[in-house]
Structures are given as structure tokens and as C-alpha cells.
N, C-alpha and C positions, 0 to 999 in steps of 0.2 A: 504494500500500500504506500502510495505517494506521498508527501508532506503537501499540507495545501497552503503553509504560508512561510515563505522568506527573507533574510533579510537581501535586496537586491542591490542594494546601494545606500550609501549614505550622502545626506545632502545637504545644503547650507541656504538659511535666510537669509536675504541681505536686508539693508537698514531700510527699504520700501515694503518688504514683508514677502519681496519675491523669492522663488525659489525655481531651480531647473529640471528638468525631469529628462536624465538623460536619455540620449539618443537609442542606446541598445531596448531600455524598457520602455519606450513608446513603441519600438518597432517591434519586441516582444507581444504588446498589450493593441496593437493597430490603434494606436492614438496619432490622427493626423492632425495639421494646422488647421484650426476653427470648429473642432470638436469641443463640445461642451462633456464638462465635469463634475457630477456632486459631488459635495464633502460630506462623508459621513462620519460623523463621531459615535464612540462609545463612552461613557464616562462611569465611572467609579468616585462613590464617595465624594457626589459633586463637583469632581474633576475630571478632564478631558484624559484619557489615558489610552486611546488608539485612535488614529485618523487615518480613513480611507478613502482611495477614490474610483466610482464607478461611473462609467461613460452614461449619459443620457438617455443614449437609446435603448442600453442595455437594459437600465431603471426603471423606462419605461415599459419593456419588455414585462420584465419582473412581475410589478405590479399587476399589469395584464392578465399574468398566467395567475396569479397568486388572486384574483378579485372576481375574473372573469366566472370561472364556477358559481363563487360565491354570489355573485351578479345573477347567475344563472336560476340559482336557486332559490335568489324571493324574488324574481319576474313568473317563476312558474306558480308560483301560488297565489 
């Protein structure tokens, strides 16, 4: 069995909050220029304790499959 999470890189804020998401894990992940990104947080204890990020369409995918049923099933009644 695989591991589903690694560390791929490590990365730096600069003093505007930006940061760079190199080049090898964009093209791992098919993130191109003008793709949009959520951030998603986890927090513990009131604190932010993991940041992720998922592509848009992917998100939107998600929720679709994840609602769609359940959509399905107070339209039938």
C-alpha cells in the first residue's frame, strides 16, 4: 500500500505573503497558469495546523459526487 501524503518540497514566504510552487509539482499535480486554487485548512485547538490545496474543478467535482445522490434523494420524495 502506497503512502498518500509527502513531504515534496519545502518553500518560502516572502515579505508580500507570496510563495512559489515549484515547477516539478505543478507538473506532477497539472496545475497550469490561470488555474484556480482552494485553500483548505485543518485546525486543531483553534489553530491552523495543515494547509492544502485543491484545484477548483477538482472541488467542484467532489462536491458533485459527494451531494449529487444526496440531491437525489429528497427530489424523489
Amino acid at each position: 500500500m502506497g503512502r498518500c501524503c509527502k513531504v515534496e518540497s519545502v518553500i518560502s514566504v516572502d515579505d508580500r505573503g507570496q510563495m512559489v510552487l515549484p515547477k516539478e509539482i505543478r507538473d506532477k499535480a497539472k496545475i497550469h497558469a490561470g488555474d484556480k486554487l482552494a485553500v483548505i485548512n485543518w485546525e486543531k485547538d483553534g489553530e491552523v495546523c495543515c494547509i492544502s490545496l485543491i484545484k477548483v474543478s477538482d472541488l467542484a467535482e467532489m462536491v458533485k459526487d459527494m451531494l449529487g445522490p444526496v440531491m437525489g434523494e429528497i427530489f424523489q420524495k
